[in-house]
N, C-alpha and C positions, 0 to 999 in steps of 0.2 A: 504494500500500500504506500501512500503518498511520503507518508514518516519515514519509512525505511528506507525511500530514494532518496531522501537528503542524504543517503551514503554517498549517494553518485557524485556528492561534491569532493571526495575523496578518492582519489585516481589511486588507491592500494587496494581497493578492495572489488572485486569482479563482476561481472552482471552475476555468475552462476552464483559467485554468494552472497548478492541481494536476494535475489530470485529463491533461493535457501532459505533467506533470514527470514522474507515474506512467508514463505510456506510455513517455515515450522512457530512464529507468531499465530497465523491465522488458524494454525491445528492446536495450538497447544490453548488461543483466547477461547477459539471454540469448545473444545471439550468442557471447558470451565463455565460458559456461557450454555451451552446442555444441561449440565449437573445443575446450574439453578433453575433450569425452563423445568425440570424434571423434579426436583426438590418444592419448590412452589405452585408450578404448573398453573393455572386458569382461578379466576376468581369467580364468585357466584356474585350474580346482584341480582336485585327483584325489581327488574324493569322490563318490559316485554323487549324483544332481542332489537328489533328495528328501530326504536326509540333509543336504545344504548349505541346503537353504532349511529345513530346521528348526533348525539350529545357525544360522542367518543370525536366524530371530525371536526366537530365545533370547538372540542376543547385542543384540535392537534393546530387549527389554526390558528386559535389564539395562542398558544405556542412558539408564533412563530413559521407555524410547517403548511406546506402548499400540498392541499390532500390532490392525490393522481389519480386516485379511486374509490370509489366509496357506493358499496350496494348495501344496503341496511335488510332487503330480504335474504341474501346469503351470509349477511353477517361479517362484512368483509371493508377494510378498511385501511388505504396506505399514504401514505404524508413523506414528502422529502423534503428538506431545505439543507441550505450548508452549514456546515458545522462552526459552531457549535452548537448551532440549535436543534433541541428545544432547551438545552442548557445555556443560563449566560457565562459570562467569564469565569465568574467566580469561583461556581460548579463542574467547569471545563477543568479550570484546575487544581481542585478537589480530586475531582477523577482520575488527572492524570498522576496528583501526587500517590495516590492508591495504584494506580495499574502501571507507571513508570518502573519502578525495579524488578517485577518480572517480566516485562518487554524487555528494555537492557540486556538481562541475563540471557535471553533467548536471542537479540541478536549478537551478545557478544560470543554466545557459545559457535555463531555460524560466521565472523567477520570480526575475530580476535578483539584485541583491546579496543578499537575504531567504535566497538558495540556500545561501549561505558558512553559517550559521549553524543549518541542520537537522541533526539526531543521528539514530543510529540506534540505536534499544532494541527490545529485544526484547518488552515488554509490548504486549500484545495480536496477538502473531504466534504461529499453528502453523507445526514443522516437520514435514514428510511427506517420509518415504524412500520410495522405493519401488525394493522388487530383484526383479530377473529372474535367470532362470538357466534355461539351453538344455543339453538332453545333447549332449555334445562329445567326441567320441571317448572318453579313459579317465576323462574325468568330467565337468567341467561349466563351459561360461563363465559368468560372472555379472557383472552389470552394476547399477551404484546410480544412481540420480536423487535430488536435493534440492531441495526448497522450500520455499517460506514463503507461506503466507495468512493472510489474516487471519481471525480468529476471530468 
């Protein structure tokens, strides 16, 4: 992703071991981003399903985020903007002071000591929510995804 190419400002290290660094970040944020979709998985609310995914795009706009899609009878709902949004600064760096040193270690394990010294900004990354919502007895589980692409 975008982070990791600010390697490329560093003529010692290879595309194969960007392209490494990226992979094993994006295998190792994901298993861990699983374990919690699996550990907390979907919330209940008592609102009928199509009602929740329209108060779900309303709150992803006011957020900040430009919904791309939004069907409230499949229960289906997706918002992009760049990042950092739907966090401000503040929470941007919040986040990254939590997920910075084991990014680092994962790219330092693939692109030697150069790994200690990559950052993580937000320029030039979209966020993409995307929420589901299934009719659930007296109303509706709903479940969010998050990530980041680059733009």
């Amino acid at each position: 992703m975008a982070w990791v190419l600010s390697l490329s400002l560093v003529g010692c290290v290879s595309v194969e071991e960007k392209q490494s660094a990226i992979q094993k970040v994006n295998a190792e944020f994901r298993a861990c981003y699983e374990r919690t979709i699996r550990a907390r998985g979907s919330r209940h609310f008592r609102v009928p399903k199509e009602r929740a995914m329209e108060r779900v795009a309303v709150a992803l706009e006011t957020l900040g985020m430009t919904v791309m899609r939004a069907d409230s009878l499949t229960g289906y709902v997706r918002a992009r903007a760049p990042a950092p949004a739907p966090l401000d600064a503040t929470e941007w760096r919040q986040a990254v002071a939590r997920d910075l040193p084991q990014f680092r270690r994962i790219v330092a394990g693939e692109v030697g000591l150069l790994g200690w010294f990559v950052d993580f900004e937000p320029e030039g990354l979209d966020i993409i929510i995307t929420v589901t919502g299934v009719d659930a007895g007296s109303g509706v589980d709903m479940s969010a995804t998050m990530r980041m692409v680059e733009r």
